[in-house]
N, C-alpha and C positions, 0 to 999 in steps of 0.2 A: 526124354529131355534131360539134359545136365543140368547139372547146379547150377553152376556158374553160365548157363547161358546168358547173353544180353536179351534184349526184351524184343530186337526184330528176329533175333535168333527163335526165341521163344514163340511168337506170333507165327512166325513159318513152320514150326514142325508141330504146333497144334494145329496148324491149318491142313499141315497133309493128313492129320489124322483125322481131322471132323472130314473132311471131301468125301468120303462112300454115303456120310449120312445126311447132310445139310447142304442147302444151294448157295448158304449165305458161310462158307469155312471161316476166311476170313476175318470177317464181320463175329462171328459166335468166337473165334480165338480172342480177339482185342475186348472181348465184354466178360471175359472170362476171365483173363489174366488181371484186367483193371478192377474186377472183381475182389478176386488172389489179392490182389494189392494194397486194396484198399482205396483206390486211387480212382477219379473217372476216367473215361475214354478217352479224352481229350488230353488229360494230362499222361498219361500212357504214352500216346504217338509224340508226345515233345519230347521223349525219353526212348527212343528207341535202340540210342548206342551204349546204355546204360547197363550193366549187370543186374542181372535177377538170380533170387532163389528161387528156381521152378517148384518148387516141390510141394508148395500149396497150389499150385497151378496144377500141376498133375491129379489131384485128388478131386478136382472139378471136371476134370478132362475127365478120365473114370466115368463120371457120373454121366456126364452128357456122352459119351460114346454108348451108354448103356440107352440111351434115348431119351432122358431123363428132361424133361421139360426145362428150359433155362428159366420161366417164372418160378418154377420148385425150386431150384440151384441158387438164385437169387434172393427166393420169396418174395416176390412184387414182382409189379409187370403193369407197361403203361396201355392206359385206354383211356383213350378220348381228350389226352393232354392232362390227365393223372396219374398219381402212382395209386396200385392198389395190390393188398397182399394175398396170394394166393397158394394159400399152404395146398399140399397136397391131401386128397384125391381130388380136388375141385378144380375143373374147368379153368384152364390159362384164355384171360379175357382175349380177343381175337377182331382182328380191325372189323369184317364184316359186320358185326354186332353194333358199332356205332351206327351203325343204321338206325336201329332201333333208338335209338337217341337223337339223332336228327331227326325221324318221322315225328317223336312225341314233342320234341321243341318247337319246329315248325307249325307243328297243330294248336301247343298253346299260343304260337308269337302272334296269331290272327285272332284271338280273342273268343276262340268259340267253345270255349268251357262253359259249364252254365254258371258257375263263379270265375269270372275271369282273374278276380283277386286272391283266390285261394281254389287253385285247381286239383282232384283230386286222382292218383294216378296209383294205378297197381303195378306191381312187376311179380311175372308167377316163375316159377323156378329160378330164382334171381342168381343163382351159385355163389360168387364171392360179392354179389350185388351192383357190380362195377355198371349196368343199367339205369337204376333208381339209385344209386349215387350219383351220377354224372347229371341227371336230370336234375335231381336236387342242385347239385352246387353252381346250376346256370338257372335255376326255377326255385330261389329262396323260396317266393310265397307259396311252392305248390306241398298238399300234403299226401306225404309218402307212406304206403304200406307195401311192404314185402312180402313173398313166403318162400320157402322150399320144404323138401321132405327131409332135407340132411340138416339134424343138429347146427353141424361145423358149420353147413353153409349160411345157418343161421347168425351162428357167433361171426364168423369173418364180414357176411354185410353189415352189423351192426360195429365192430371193429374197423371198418372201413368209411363206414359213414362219421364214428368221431374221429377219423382222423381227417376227415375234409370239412368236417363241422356241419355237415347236412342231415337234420333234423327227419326218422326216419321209422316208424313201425315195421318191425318184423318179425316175424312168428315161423315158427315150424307146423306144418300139414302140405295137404295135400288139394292144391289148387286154391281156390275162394275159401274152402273148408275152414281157416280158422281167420281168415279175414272177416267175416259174416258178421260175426259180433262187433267189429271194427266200425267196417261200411259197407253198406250195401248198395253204392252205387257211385260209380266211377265216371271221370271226366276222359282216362285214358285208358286203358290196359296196354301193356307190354310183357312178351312173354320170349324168349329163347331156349324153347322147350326141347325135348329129348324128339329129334327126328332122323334117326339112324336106322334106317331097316335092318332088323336081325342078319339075314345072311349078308350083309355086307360088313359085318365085323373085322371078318378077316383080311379086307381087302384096305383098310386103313391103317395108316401108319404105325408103327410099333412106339412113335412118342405118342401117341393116343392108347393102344390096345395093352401097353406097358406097364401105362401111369395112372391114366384119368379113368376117373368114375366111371364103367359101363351104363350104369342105372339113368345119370346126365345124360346119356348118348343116345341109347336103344328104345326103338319107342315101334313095335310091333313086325310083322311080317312087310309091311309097305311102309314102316315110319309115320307112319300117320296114328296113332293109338292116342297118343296125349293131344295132338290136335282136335281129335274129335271130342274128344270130351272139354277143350278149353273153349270151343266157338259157342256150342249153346251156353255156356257157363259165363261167359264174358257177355254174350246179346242181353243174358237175363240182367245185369250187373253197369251195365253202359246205360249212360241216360242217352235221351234222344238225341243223334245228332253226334256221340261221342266215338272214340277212333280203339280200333283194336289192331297192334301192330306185333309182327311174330315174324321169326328168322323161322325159313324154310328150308330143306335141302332141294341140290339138284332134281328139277326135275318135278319138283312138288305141287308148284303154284295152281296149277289147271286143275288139281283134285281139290287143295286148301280155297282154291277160289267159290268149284261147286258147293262144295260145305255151307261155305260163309253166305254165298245168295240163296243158298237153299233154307238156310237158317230166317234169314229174310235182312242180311247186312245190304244196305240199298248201294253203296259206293266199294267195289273190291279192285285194288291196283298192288302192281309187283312195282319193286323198287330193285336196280342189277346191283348188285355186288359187286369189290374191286375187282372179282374175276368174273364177270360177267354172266351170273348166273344168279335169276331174279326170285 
């Protein structure tokens, strides 16, 4: 890029560069340079015959050509019509996962907590929490506990939730492990747990096998490792009648299903994803 480019000048020869790696070129130029800038997106495209100095622009471009996640580049990233920070190695929040926010809201808006006044919800491997935050700041009354195994991902739900003002327990372990002392029994569980089969490492993206945490991802020879031990762990921990909702990968449902009625969950249903895969 030159100096002196203007700012559609600029936008176009980022864009030919991102095009081998991103289906959105375009779109990740103009968020990049508005970035660079200082400036929103918006205000960017009213300026596009306008002179720039590329050259914090290009040090962004660098990074994201290396694969480098644009929530890292940014630090935040919206989920659910929030912003939330998401330092790196921890998991860039991801539209499918509001799922899991829509199943637990929908469960409390019909009243079938056994406190419908103060509902009480887990979220297991929360990463940057963007989960059990988003629940919180549409479910004031409901009360929140977290956990993950990662420190950081500890500090960033709790970082996240003041800065939406959603009132939130969370601890560092491993599953219910240090929720116990907490509560021992839940209105909801929510969990977006590690369902990445070992050998398909390789076969996903290099903004993933790059950046992000494998430990968040990989969950045994079939992906299913951490599911199995969160279904009897969550049946023990659900009062009667309460809901346990989990992001699955392709392909999962039919085995995560036998688990759950084999555990003795009386209601198991798949919810499809933007890309149609339940």
């Amino acid at each position: 890029m030159e100096k002196h480019d203007t700012v559609a000048d600029c936008i176009a020869r980022m864009s030919a560069r991102l095009a081998p790696i991103t289906d959105t070129p375009r779109l990740e130029a103009e968020m990049l340079l508005a970035h660079a800038l200082g400036v929103s997106r918006a205000s960017l495209l009213a300026r596009l015959r306008e002179p720039v100095d590329a050259r914090a622009a290009a040090r962004l471009l660098a990074r994201r050509l290396d694969h480098e996640p644009l929530a890292y580049i940014f630090g935040e990233w919206e989920f659910f019509g929030l912003s939330f920070l998401v330092p790196p190695p921890l998991l860039t929040p991801r539209p499918e996962t509001e799922h899991l926010v829509e199943a637990a809201l929908k469960y409390l808006a019909v009243g079938r907590a056994a406190s419908p006044d103060c509902p009480r919800v887990a979220d297991l491997c929360c990463g940057v929490g963007c989960v059990a935050v988003s629940i919180g700041k549409h479910r004031a009354d409901a009360s929140l506990c977290a956990c993950d195994v990662r420190a950081d991902a500890v500090e960033t739900t709790l970082r996240n939730a003041a800065r939406h003002r959603v009132r939130i327990h969370c601890v560092q372990g491993d599953l219910f492990a240090p929720l116990d002392n907490v509560c021992d029994c839940f209105d909801v569980v929510v969990s977006n747990p590690p369902y990445v089969p070992a050998g398909e490492w390789q076969d996903l993206a290099p903004v993933i096998t790059k950046h992000e945490d494998p430990g968040a991802l990989l969950a045994g020879k079939d992906g299913l490792e951490v599911i199995r031990r969160i279904i009897p762990a969550a049946f023990s921990r659900l009062r009667i009648g309460g809901m346990l909702a989990m992001e699955l990968g392709d392909g999962q449902f039919p085995a995560a299903a036998a688990l759950m009625r084999k555990q003795g969950f009386a209601q198991v249903a798949a919810v499809r994803d933007l890309s149609g895969t339940d």
